[in-house]
C-alpha positions in Angstrom: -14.5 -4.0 -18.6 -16.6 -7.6 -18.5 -19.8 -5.6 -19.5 -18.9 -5.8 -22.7 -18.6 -9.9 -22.8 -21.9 -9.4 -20.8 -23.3 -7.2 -24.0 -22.0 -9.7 -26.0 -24.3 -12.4 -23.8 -27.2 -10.7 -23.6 -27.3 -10.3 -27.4 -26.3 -13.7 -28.5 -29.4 -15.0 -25.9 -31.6 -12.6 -27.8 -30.7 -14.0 -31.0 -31.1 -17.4 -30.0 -34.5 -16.8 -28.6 -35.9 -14.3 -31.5 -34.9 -17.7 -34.0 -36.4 -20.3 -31.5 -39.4 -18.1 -31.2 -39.9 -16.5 -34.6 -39.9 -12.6 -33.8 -37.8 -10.6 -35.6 -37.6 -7.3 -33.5 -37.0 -6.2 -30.0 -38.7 -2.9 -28.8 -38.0 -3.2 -25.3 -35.3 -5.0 -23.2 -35.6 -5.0 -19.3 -32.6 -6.2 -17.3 -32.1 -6.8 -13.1 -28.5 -5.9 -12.2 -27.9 -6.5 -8.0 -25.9 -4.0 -6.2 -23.4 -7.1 -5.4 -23.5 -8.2 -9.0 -20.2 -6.6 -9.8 -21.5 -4.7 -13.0 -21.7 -1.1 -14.2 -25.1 -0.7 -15.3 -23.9 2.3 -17.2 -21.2 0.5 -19.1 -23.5 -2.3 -19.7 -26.4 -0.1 -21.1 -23.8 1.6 -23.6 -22.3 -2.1 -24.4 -25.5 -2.8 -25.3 -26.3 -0.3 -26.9 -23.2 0.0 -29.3 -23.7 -3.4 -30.4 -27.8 -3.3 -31.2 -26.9 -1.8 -34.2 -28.2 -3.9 -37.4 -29.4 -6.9 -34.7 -32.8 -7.7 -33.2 -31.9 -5.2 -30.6 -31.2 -2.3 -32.8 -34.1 -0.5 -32.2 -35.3 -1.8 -28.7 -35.4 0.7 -26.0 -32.9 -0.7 -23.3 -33.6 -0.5 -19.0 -31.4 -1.8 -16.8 -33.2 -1.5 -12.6 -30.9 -1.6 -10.2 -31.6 -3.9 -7.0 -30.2 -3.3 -3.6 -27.7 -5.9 -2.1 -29.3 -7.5 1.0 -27.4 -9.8 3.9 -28.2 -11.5 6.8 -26.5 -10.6 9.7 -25.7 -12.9 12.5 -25.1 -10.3 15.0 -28.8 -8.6 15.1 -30.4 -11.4 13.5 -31.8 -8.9 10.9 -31.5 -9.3 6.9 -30.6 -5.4 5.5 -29.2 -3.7 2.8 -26.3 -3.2 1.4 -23.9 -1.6 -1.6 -20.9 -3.7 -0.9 -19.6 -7.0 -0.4 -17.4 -5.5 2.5 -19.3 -3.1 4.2 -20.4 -3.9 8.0 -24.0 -4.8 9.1 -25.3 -1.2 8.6 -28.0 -1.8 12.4 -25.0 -3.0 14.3 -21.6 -3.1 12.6 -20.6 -6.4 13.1 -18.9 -8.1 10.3 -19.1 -10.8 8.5 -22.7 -10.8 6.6 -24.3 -13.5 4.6 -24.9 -11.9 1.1 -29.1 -13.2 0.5 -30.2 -11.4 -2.6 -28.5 -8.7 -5.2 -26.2 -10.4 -6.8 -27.8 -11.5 -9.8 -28.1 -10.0 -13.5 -31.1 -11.5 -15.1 -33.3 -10.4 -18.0 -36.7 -9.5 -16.9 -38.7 -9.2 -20.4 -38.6 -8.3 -23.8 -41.5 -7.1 -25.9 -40.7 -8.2 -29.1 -42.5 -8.2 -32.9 -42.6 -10.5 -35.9 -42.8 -8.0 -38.1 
């Protein structure tokens, strides 16, 4: 289960950012996980959450959005969406697709306090 090195990311990056930037408190943490990204959001959210304990992010409020997968396929010449690296182009079946977005986990903002 990597979600829990990815916890473990997430909160070290926190850290290093509440010192650089002087806050001392999270209340809200928003993350992007892709379809294609290869990550649980579920397992990640608990990670997360089982680790915020007595850290900046003990009492933030956690959000994970999920993002489709999207492809370009060379047979249609169309860009769609997709859950899986191995699924066919879902207009005309044809295989293979070039994977174009939803792969990514990124934070998207934190509202913190200096409290």
């Amino acid at each position: 289960m990597h979600e829990i090195s990815l916890a473990a990311d997430i909160l070290r990056m926190v850290e290093v950012a509440a010192e650089r930037e002087h806050f001392t408190r999270v209340g809200q943490l928003r993350l992007e996980a892709g379809a294609l990204a290869c990550i649980e959001p579920q397992a990640l959210h608990f990670a997360l959450a089982a680790m915020a304990p007595g850290t900046c992010l003990g009492v933030a409020e956690i959000t994970i959005i999920e993002t489709p997968g999207t492809a370009w396929c060379e047979g249609c010449k169309n860009e769609v969406s997709i859950d899986s690296h191995i699924e066919p182009c879902p207009r005309c079946g044809a295989y293979p697709l070039r994977i174009t977005g939803g792969t990514d986990l990124r934070v998207l903002d934190l509202m913190v306090f200096d409290d």
